[in-house]
C-alpha positions in Angstrom: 0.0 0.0 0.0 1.2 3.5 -1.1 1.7 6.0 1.6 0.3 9.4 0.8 2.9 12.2 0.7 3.6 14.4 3.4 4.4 18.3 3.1 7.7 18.5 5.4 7.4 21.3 8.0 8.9 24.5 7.6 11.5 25.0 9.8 10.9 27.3 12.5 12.1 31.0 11.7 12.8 30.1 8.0 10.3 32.7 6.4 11.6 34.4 3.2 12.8 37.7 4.1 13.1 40.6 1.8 16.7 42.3 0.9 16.7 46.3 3.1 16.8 49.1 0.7 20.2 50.2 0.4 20.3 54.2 1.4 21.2 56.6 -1.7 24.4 58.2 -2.3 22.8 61.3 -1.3 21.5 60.0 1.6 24.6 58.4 2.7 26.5 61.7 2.3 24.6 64.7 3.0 26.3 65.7 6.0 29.6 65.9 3.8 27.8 66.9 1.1 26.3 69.9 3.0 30.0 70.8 4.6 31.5 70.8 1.2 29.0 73.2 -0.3 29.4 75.3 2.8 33.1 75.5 2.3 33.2 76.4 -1.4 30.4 79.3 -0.5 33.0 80.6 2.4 36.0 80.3 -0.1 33.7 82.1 -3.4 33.1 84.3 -0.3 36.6 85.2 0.6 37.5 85.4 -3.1 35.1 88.1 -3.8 35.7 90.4 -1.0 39.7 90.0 -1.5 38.7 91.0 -5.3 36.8 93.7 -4.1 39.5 94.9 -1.7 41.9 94.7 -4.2 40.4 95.9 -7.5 40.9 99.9 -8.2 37.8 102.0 -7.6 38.3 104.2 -10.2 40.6 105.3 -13.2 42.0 107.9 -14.8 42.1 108.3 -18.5 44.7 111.0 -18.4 46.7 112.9 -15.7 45.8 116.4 -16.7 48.5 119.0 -17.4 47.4 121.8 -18.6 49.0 124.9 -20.5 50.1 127.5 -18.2 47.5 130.5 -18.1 48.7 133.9 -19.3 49.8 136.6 -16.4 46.9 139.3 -16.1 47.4 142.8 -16.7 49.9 144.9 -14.5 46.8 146.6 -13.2 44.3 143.3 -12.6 44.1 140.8 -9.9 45.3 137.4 -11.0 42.2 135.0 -10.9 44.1 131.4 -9.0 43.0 128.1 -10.7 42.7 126.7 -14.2 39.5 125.5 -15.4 38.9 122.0 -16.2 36.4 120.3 -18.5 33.5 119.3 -17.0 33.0 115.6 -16.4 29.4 115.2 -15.7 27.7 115.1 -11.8 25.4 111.8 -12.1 25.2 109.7 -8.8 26.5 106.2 -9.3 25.7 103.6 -6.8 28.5 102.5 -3.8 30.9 100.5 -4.5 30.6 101.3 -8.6 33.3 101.5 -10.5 34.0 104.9 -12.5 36.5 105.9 -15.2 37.9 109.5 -14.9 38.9 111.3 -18.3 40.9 114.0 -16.7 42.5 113.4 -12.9 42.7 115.0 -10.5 38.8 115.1 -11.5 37.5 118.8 -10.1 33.6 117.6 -11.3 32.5 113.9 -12.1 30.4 111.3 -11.2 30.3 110.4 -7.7 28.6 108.5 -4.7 25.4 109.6 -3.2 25.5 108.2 0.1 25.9 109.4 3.9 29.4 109.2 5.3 30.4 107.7 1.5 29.7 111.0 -0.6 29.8 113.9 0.8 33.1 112.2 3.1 33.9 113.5 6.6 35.8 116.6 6.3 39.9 116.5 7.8 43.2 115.0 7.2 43.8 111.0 5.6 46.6 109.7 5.7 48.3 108.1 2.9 47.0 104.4 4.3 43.3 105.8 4.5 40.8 105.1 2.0 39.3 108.5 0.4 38.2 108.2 -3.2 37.3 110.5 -6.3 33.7 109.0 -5.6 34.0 110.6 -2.4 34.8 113.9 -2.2 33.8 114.9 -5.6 30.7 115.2 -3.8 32.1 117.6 -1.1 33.1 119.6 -4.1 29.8 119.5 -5.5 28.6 121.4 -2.4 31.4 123.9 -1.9 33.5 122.5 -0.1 37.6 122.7 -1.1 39.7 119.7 -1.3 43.9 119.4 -1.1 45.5 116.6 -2.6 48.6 115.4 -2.0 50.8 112.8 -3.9 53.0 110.2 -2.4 55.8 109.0 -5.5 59.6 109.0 -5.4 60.6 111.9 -4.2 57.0 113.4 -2.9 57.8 114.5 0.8 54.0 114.8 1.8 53.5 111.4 3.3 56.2 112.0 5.4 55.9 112.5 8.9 57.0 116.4 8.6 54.3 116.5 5.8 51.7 115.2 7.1 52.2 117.6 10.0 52.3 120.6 7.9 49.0 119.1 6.1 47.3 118.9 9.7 48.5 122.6 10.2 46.8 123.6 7.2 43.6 122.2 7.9 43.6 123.3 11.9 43.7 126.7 10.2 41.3 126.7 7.4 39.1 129.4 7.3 35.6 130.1 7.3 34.3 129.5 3.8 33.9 132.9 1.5 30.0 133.1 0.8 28.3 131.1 3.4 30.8 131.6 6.3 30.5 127.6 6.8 33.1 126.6 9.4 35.6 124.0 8.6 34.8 120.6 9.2 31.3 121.2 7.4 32.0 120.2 4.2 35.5 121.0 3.6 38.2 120.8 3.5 38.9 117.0 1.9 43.0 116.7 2.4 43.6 113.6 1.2 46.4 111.4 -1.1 46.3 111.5 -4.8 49.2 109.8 -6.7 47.4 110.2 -10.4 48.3 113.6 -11.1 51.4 115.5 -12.2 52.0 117.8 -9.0 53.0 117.2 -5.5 49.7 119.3 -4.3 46.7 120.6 -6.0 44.0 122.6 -4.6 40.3 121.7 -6.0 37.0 123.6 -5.9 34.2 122.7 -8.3 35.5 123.0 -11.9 39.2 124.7 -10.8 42.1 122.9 -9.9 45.3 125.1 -8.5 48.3 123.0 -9.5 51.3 123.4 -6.7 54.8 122.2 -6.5 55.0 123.1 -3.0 52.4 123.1 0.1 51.5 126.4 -0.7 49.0 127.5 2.3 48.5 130.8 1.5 47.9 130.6 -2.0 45.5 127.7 -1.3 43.8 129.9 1.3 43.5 132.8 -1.6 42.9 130.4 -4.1 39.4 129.5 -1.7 38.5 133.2 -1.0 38.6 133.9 -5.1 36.8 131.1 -6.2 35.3 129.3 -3.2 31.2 128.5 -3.5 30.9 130.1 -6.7 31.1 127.6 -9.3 29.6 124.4 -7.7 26.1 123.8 -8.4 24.7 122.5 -5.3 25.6 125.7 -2.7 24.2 125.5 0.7 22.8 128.8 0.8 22.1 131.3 -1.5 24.9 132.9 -4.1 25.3 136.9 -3.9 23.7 138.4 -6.6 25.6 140.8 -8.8 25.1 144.9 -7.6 23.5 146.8 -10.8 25.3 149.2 -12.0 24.3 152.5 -11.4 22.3 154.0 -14.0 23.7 157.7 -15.8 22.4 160.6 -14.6 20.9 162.0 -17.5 22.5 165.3 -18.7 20.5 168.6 -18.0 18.9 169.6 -21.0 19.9 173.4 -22.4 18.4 176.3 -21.5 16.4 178.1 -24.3 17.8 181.9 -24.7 15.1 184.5 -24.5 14.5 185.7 -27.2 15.8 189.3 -28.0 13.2 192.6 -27.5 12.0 193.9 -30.4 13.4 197.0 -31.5 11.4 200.1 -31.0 10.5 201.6 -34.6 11.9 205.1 -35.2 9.8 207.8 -34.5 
């Protein structure tokens, strides 16, 4: 007689089990993943802001030098300063990069921004930042600015220099139309190596070109031309006097005319 078949028994604990998913690459690494990207943003980071620390803010096209002006008439006052074409007035925003076509630039485009443009009036050194950008805008209001030029031979940025250049600003004078003290909006003393003088004295649209820190001359030079060219004054320019008007000439005086003769009798 046949015996049936018998299913055999599972074993215990024998039931099929299922492979875990394995967790993604991404998943696996996000942590180093996330690092990483961190550290490349602080490098790009670090990158700019050298870049930006070390990229000019401006340029000059040209380092003007300009033909000496003729000397005025025994009998005339000699008007200080030469006049410079103008270079435009726009705002441009901080931090932008602008192209001067004549430096130093007495007008230009400049920074519209408080503490940026107009800068704080005084002394910088030749270490401390004070751009075109800058004090153009000081210029723009009346305010005078003294540059000074540390190349090879240049004695300004020396200690003795920079003394004198502190002397000259502790006695800077009232300015000519609206008796603004110093330290309102002038004066800007600050370095400028893109020019072809030691020092050169700058209102809006005149530039006094000195071979020597002339204080006097820079102090004349501000009581001539001081808050009359720039655009933007901060109170309200003299008018000119009218001229007096000719007293007119009396007219003549009619003769009477002569008594008729008596006829003869």
């Amino acid at each position: 007689m046949n015996t049936p078949n018998r299913l055999t028994p599972a074993k215990s604990g024998s039931r099929s089990r299922r492979a875990a998913p394995q967790p993604s690459f991404l998943a696996r690494n996000r942590g180093r993943l996330l690092w990483g990207l961190a550290g490349v943003a602080l490098v790009g980071m670090a990158g700019l802001a050298f870049l930006n620390a070390t990229s000019p803010a401006y340029a000059c096209t040209t380092e003007w030098d300009p033909a000496p002006t003729s000397a005025p008439a025994p009998s005339a006052t000699q008007r200080l300063g030469i006049a410079q074409t103008d270079q435009g007035r726009d705002h441009v925003s901080l931090g932008a990069f602008v192209r001067y076509a004549l430096c130093p630039p007495a007008t230009g485009n400049h920074y519209n921004a408080t503490g940026d443009g107009p800068i704080r009036p005084g002394v910088y050194g030749p270490d401390d930042q004070a751009t075109p950008q800058g004090w153009i805008h000081n210029l723009e209001h009346g305010g005078l600015v003294l540059l000074y030029r540390c190349t090879d031979g240049d004695t300004a940025c020396s200690e003795s220099g920079q003394a004198a250049l502190n002397q000259f600003n502790a006695s800077f004078p009232n300015s000519p139309i609206c008796d603004i003290p110093k330290g309102g909006v002038g004066p800007i003393v600050a370095r400028f190596d893109q020019m072809k003088w030691p020092y050169a004295a700058l209102v809006w649209g005149l530039v006094l070109p000195l071979e020597t820190l002339d204080t006097n001359q820079i102090y004349a030079f501000f009581a001539q031309q001081g808050e009359r060219t720039n655009p933007e004054p901060l109170c309200p320019k003299p008018t000119a006097t009218p001229a007096p008007t000719d007293t007119p000439a009396p007219t003549d005086t009619v003769a009477p005319s002569a008594s008729p003769t008596p006829a003869a009798s």
